[in-house]
C-alpha positions as CSV (number, residue, x, y, z in Angstrom):
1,X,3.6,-19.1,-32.4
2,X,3.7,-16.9,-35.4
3,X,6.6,-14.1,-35.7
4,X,5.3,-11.0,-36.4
5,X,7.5,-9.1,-38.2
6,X,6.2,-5.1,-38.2
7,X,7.3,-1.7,-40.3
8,X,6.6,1.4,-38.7
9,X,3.0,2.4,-39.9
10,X,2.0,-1.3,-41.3
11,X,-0.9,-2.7,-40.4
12,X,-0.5,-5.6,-38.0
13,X,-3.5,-8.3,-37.8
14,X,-5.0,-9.6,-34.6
15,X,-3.3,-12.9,-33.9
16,X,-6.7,-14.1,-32.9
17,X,-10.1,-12.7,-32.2
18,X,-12.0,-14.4,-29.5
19,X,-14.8,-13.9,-27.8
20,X,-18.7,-12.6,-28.0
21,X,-18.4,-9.0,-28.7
22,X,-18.4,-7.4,-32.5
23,X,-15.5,-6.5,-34.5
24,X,-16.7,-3.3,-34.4
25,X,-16.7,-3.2,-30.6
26,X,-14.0,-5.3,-29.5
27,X,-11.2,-3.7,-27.9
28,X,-7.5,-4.7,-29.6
29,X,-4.6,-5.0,-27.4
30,X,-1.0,-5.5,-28.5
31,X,1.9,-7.8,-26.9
32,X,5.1,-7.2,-27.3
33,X,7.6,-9.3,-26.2
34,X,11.3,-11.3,-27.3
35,X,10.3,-14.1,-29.0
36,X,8.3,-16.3,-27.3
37,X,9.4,-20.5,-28.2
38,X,9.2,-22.4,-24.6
39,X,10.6,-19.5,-22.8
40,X,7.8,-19.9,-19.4
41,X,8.5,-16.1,-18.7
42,X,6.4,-15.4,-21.5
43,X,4.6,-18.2,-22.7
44,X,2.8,-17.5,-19.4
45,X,1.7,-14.2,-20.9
46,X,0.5,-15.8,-24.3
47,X,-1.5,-18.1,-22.4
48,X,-3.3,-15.7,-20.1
49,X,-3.9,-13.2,-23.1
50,X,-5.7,-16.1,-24.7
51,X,-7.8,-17.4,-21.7
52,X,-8.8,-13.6,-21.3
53,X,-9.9,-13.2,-24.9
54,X,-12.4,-15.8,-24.8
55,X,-13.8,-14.4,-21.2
56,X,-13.4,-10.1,-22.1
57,X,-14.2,-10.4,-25.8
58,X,-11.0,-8.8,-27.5
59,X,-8.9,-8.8,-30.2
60,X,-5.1,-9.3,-30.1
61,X,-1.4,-9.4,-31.7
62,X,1.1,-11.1,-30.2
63,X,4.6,-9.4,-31.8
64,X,7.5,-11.3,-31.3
65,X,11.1,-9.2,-31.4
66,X,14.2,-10.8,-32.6
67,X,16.4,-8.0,-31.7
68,X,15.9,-4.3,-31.0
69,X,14.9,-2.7,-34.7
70,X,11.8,-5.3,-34.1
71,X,11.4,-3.5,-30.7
72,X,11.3,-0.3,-31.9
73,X,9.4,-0.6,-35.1
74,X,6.5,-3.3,-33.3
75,X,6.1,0.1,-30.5
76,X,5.8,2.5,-33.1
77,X,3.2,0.5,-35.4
78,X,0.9,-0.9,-32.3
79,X,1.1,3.1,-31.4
80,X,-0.2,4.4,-34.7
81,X,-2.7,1.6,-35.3
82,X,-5.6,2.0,-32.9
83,X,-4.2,-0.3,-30.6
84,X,-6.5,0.3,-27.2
85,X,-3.6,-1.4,-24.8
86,X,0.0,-2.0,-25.6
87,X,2.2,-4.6,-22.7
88,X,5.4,-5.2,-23.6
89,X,7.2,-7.8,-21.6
90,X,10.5,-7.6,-20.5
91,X,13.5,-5.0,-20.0
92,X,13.7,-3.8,-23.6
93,X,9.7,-2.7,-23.2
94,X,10.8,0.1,-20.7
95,X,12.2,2.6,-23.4
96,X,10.3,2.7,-26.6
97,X,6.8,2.2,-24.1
98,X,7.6,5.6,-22.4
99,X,8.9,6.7,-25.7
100,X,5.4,6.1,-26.9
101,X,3.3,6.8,-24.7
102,X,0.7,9.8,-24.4
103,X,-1.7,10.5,-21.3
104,X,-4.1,10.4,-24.4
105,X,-3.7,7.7,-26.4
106,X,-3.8,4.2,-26.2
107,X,-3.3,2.5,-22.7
108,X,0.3,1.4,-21.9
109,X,1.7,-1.8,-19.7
110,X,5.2,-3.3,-19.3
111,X,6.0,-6.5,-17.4
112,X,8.9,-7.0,-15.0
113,X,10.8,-3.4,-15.8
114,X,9.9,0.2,-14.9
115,X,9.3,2.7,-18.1
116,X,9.7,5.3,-15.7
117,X,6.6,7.1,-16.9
118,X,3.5,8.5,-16.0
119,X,1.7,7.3,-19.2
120,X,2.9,4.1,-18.7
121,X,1.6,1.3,-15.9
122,X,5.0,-0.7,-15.0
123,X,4.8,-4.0,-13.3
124,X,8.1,-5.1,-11.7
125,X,8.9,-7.8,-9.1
126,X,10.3,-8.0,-5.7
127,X,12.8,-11.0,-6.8
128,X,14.9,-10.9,-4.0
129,X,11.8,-12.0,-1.7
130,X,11.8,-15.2,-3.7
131,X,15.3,-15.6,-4.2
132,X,15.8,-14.9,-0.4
133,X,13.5,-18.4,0.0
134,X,15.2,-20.2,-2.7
135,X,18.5,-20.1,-0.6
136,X,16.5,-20.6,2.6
137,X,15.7,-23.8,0.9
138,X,19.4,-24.4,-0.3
139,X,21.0,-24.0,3.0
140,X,18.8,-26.0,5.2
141,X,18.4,-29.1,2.6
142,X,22.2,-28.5,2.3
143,X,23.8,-27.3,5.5
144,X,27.3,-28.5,5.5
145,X,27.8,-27.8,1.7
146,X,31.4,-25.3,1.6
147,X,30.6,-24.7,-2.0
148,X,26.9,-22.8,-4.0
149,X,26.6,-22.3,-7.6
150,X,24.8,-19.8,-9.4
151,X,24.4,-19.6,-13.1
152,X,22.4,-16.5,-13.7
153,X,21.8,-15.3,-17.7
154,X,23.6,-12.2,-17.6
155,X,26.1,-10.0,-14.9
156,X,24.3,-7.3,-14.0
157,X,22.0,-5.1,-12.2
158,X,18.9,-7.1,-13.1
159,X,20.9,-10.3,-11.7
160,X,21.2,-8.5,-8.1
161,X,18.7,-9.1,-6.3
162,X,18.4,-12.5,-7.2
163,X,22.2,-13.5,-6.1
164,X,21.7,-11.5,-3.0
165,X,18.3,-13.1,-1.9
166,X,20.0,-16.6,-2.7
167,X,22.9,-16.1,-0.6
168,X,21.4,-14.4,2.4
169,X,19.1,-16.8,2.2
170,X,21.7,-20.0,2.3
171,X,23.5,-18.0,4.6
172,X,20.4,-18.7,7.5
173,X,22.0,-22.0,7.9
174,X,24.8,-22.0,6.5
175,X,26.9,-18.6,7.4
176,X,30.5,-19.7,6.1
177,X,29.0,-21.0,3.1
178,X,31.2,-19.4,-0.4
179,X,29.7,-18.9,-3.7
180,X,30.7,-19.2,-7.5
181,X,29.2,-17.4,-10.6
182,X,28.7,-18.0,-14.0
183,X,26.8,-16.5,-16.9
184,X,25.3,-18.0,-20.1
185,X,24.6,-14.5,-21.6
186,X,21.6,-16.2,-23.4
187,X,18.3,-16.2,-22.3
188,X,17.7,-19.9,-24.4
189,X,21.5,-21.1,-25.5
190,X,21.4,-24.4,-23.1
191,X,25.2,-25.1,-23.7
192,X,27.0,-22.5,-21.7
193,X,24.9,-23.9,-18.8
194,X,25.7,-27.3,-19.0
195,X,29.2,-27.2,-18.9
196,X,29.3,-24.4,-16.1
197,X,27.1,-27.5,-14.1
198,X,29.4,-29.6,-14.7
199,X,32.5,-27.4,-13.6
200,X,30.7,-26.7,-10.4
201,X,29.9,-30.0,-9.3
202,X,33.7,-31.1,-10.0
203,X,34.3,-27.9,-7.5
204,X,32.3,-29.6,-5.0
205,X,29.0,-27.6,-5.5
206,X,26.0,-30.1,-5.0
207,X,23.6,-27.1,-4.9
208,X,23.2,-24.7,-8.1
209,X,20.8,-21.8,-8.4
210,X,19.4,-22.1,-12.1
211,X,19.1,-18.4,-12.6
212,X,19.3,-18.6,-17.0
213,X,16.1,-18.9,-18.1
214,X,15.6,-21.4,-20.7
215,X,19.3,-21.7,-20.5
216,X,18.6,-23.9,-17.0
217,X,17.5,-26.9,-19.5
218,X,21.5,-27.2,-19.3
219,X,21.7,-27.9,-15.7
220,X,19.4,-30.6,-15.4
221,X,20.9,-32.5,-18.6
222,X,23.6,-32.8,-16.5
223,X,22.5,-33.4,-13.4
224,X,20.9,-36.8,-15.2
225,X,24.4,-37.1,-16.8
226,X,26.3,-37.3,-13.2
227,X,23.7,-39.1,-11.7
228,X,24.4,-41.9,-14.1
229,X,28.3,-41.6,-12.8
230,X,27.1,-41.6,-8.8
231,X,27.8,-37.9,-8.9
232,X,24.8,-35.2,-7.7
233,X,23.8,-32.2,-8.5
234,X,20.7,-30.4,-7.7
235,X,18.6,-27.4,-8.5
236,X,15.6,-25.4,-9.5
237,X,13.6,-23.8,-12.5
238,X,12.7,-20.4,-13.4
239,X,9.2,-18.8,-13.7
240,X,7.3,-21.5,-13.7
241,X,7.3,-25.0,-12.2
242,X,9.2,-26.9,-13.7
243,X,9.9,-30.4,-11.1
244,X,9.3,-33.3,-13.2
245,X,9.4,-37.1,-11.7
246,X,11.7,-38.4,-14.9
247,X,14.6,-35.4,-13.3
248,X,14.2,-35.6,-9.5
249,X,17.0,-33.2,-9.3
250,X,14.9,-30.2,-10.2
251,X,14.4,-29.5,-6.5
252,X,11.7,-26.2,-6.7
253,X,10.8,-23.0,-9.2
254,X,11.4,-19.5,-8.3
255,X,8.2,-18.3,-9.8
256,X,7.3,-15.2,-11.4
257,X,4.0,-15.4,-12.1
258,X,3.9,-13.2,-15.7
259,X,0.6,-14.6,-16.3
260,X,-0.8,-13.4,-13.1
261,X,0.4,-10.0,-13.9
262,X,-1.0,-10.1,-17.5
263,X,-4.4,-11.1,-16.1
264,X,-4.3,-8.3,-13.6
265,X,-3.3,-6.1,-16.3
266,X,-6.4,-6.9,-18.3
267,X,-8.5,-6.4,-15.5
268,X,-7.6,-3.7,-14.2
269,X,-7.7,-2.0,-18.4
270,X,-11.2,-3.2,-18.4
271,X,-12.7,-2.2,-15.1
272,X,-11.1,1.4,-16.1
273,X,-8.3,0.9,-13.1
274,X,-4.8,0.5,-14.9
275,X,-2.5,3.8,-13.6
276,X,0.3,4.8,-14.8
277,X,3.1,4.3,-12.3
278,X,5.4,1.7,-10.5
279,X,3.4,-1.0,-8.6
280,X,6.2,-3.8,-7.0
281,X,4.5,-7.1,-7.1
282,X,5.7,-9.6,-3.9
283,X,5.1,-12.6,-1.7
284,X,2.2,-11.0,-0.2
285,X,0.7,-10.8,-4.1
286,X,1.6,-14.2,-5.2
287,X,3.1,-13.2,-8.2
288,X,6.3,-14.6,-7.0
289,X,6.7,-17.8,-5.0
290,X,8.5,-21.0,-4.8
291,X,7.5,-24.0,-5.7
292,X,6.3,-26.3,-2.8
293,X,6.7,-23.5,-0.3
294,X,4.1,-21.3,-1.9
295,X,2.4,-23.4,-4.5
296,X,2.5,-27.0,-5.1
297,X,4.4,-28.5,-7.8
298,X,4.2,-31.8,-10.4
299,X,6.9,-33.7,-8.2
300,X,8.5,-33.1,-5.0
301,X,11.1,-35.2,-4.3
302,X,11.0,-36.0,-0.5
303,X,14.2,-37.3,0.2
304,X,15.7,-33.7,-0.6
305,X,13.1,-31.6,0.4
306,X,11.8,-32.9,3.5
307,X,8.5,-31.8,5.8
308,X,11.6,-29.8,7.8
309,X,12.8,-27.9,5.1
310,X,9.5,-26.7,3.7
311,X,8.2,-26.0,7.1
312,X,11.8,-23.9,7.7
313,X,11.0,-22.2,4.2
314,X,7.0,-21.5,4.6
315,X,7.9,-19.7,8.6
316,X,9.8,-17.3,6.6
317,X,7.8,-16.6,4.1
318,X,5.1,-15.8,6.6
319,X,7.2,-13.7,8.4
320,X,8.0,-11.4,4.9
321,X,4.7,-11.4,4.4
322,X,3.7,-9.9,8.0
323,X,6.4,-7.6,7.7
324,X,8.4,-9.3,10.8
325,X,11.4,-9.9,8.3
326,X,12.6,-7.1,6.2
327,X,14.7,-7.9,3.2
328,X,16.3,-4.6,2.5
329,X,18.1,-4.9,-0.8
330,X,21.8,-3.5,-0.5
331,X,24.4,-1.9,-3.3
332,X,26.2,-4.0,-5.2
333,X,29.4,-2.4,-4.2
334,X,29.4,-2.6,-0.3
335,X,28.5,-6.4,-0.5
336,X,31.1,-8.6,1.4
337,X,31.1,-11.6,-0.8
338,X,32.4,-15.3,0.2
339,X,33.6,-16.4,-3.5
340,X,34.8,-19.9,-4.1
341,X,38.4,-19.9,-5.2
């Protein structure tokens, strides 16, 4: 992937130009986005932009952000030149988007945040929907565990709904079940991970949600690393699927389909459809999902996730879907939490 490197005003080139209409006529869309490397939150996005091309006939720049300044100065330049549609991807999209923005100008999108504008169309996701299934998953594989890890990327808000959905989730069949937390604060550093895996597992965690990303590649090094001692640990990939037959132990995904969103994106920017405004994307939309419950995957491995389980898992996801169980998200601060000592 080439980094893209922008000054306010310069003159960014189209990372590719694709399809059958003229130079003169093709529309040119920007992407803005952290950069991009394996990370399958966005090299989803890169992928769909360049399937679209080649069907819709655009140009497009893909600018990659190394820190903030690059945020900034990427929004301002894709503002100033001619750019028909701007998506930025990711929480750091939300501010200079609605900073940029006019209900003139050029079209703007953001991916999984909410600019909080009018001007701008903002895509987020109902994670706790799939989160909720990922513990569903956890609990009934795992029923008589006393111990659940998490390793999320970073302690916050965004992190919320996804430790909520997971424990209310393992909590179906497992209601005295306790829970330890731990963050890489990386989206890509695979270190911090692999030694949180391995702290959990000497806890006496078999299970552990692989909240971090690209960080996650940490978990399943050591889940090969125990297995080699007779020691387990199991648990699942972010984004996109990512079970594999050489790592059995990468049980399932929590997907966010980014792609999907992009795609819908275009579409809607060409069929003259794309609002300005909040839409929440969930089960019922299959942007999110979980691997082998809502989409099939490269490997299961059926001694973990038997015919039971998925069957236990795809009931409830029907049931969310049909609006017979309501997740309602609570704060933060009135949670009763089960930590692990």
């Amino acid at each position: 992937m080439k980094k893209f490197v922008v000054l306010v005003l310069a003159f960014v080139f189209a990372l590719s130009c694709i399809g059958t209409a003229s130079a003169a006529d093709a529309k040119r869309i920007a992407v803005i986005c952290d950069t991009v490397g394996t990370n399958l939150f966005l090299t989803q996005v890169v992928d769909m932009v360049e399937q679209k091309a080649g069907e819709l006939g655009y140009e497009y720049s893909i600018m990659e952000c190394a820190d903030t300044d690059e945020w900034k100065n990427n929004y301002e330049a894709a503002a100033h030149e001619g750019y028909d549609l701007i998506v930025g991807v990711g929480w750091q999209a939300a501010e200079f988007a609605a900073e940029n923005a006019t209900a003139d100008g050029a079209k703007f999108a953001v991916i999984d945040t909410d600019a909080g504008s009018e001007n701008v169309a903002s895509f987020s996701y109902n994670e706790e929907q799939a989160a909720y299934v990922m513990g569903l998953m956890a609990g009934k594989a795992f029923p008589d565990e006393d111990i659940y890890g998490y390793i999320g990327c970073f302690d916050g808000s965004g992190s919320w709904k996804y430790r909520w959905g997971f424990m209310e989730g393992v909590k179906v069949s497992n209601p005295d079940a306790k829970f330890t937390f731990n963050w890489t604060n990386s989206y890509t550093d695979p270190t911090n991970a692999h030694e949180f895996a391995l702290q959990m597992q000497a806890m006496g965690a078999t299970y552990i949600f692989g909240g971090a990303a690209a960080c996650n590649n940490g978990i399943f090094q050591a889940a090969l690393e125990l297995a080699n001692e007779g020691k387990y640990i199991y648990s699942i990939g972010q984004d996109a699927d990512e079970t594999r037959e050489d790592n059995p132990y990468i049980l399932s995904s929590q997907l966010k389909n980014t792609g999907v969103t992009m795609g819908l994106i275009l579409d809607k920017f060409f069929d003259g459809t794309l609002e300005g405004g909040l839409t929440e994307l969930k089960l019922a939309d299959g942007a999110i999902g979980a691997t082998w419950v809502t989409n099939d995957g490269a490997y299961r491995n059926t001694e973990i996730l038997t015919d039971e389980v998925l069957d236990f898992c795809k009931e409830n996801v029907q049931k969310i879907i049909d609006g017979e169980l309501v997740l309602e998200l609570p704060d933060e601060s009135t949670y009763q939490f089960n930590i692990a000592q």
